[in-house]
C-alpha positions in Angstrom: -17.3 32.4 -5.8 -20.8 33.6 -5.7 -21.3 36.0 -2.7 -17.6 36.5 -2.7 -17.7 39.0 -5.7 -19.8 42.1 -3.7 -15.7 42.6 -2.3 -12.6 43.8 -3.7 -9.6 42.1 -3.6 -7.8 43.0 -0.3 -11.2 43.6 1.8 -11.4 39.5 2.5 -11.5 38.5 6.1 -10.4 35.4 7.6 -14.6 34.9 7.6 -14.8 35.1 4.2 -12.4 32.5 4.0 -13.7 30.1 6.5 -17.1 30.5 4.5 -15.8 28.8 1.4 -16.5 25.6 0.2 -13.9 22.7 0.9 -13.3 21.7 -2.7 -11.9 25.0 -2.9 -8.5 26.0 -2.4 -7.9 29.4 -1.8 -5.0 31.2 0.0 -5.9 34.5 1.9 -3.0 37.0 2.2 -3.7 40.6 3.2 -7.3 40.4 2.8 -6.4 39.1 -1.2 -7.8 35.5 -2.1 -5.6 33.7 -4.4 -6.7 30.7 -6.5 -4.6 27.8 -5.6 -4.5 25.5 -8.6 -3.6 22.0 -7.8 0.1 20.9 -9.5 0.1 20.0 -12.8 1.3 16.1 -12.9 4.8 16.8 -14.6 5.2 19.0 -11.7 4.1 15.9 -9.0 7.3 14.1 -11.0 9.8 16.2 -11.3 9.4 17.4 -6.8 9.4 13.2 -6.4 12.2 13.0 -8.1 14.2 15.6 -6.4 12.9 14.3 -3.1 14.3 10.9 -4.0 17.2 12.3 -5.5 17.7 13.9 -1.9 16.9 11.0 0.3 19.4 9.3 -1.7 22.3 11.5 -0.8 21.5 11.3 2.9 19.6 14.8 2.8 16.3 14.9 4.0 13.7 17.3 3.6 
């Protein structure tokens, strides 16, 4: 995160966060940046499955 390091967790500002790069994906909750890994592929399956599962039955999400 480069410049992002001078702060502690919980002294980020929604600046801080606009400031980062796109191909990162970070969530900002009470001034805490979380890394927000991408789903691992048996993850992807397993919520299609359940969301066809679901549309199946008539319930949608």
């Amino acid at each position: 995160m480069g410049a992002y390091q001078v702060k502690k967790q919980g002294e980020y500002t929604l600046e801080d966060y606009y400031a980062l790069p796109d191909d990162q994906r970070y969530e900002l909750i009470d001034g805490v940046l979380y890394d927000m890994v991408a789903p691992a592929v048996t993850h992807q399956e397993i919520a299609f499955e359940i969301a066809v599962a679901l549309r199946n039955t008539g319930l949608r999400m």
